[in-house]
N, C-alpha and C positions, 0 to 999 in steps of 0.2 A: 415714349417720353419725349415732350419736346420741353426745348432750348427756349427761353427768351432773354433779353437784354432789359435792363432797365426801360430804357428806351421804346424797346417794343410796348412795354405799358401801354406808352402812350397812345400807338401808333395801332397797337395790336391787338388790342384789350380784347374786343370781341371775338377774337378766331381764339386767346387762352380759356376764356372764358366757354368758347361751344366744346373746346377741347375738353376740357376739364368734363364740363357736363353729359359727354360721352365716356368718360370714365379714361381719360389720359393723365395722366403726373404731367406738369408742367415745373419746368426750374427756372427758376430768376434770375439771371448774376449781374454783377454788378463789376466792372472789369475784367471778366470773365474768373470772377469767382461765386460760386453759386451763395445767393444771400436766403433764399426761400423756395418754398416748394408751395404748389395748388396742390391739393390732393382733392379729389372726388369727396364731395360729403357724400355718403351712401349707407346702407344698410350696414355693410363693413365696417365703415369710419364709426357706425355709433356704437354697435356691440361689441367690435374687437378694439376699438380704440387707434390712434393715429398711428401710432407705432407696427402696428402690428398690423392696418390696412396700406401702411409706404411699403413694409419689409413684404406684404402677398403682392401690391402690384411690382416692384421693386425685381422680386425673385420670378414671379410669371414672367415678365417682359426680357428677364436673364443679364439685367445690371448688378447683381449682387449673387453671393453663392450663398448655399442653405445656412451657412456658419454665422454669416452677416446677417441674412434675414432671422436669424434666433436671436441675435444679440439683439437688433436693432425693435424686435418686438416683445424683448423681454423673457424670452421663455427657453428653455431647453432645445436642443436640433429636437429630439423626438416630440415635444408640445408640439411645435413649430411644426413638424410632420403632418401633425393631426388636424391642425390649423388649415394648415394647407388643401387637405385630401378634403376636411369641409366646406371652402371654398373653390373646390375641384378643379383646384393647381396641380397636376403631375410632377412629384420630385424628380423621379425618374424620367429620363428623356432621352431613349436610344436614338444615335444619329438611323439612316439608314441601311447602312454598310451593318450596325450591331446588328440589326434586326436581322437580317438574311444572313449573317454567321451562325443565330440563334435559331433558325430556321433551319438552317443545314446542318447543323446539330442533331438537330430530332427527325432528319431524312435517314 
């Protein structure tokens, strides 16, 4: 997710602009408080609706937790789950250290 400032608009338009079209969230602020977000129009944005294409890129990029990304798309953790697993966002995200405890487990 990138940052811009008003200002950048102006200055910047074209790099939010390639951003976005790459499939980046872009936020706006304005005194450094965010006024607006770009979201990717995409396949996402028209089926699943804006809410709930912020809350999957949102939770993949790991600026919100799955609680947030339910609320903020409307739908239950477990919808949001399934939501997810069809846009093939991993809820689950062992650091590395779990994975090799979870491996020496079953050694």
């Amino acid at each position: 997710m990138h940052i811009f400032t008003v200002r950048d608009l102006r200055e910047r338009t074209g790099e939010l602009i390639r951003g976005v079209e790459n499939g980046e969230l872009a936020v706006i602020t304005k005194h450094g408080t965010p006024v607006f977000v770009a979201v990717p129009f995409d396949e996402t944005l028209l089926r699943e609706g804006v809410g709930a294409a912020l809350a999957i890129k949102l939770f993949d990029e790991e600026h919100i937790s799955l609680n947030r990304a339910a609320k903020l798309a409307g739908l239950s953790v477990s919808e949001t789950i399934d939501m997810l697993g069809r846009h093939g966002v991993a809820v689950i995200r062992p650091t590395e250290e779990e994975l090799e405890r979870e491996l020496a487990d079953f050694s």
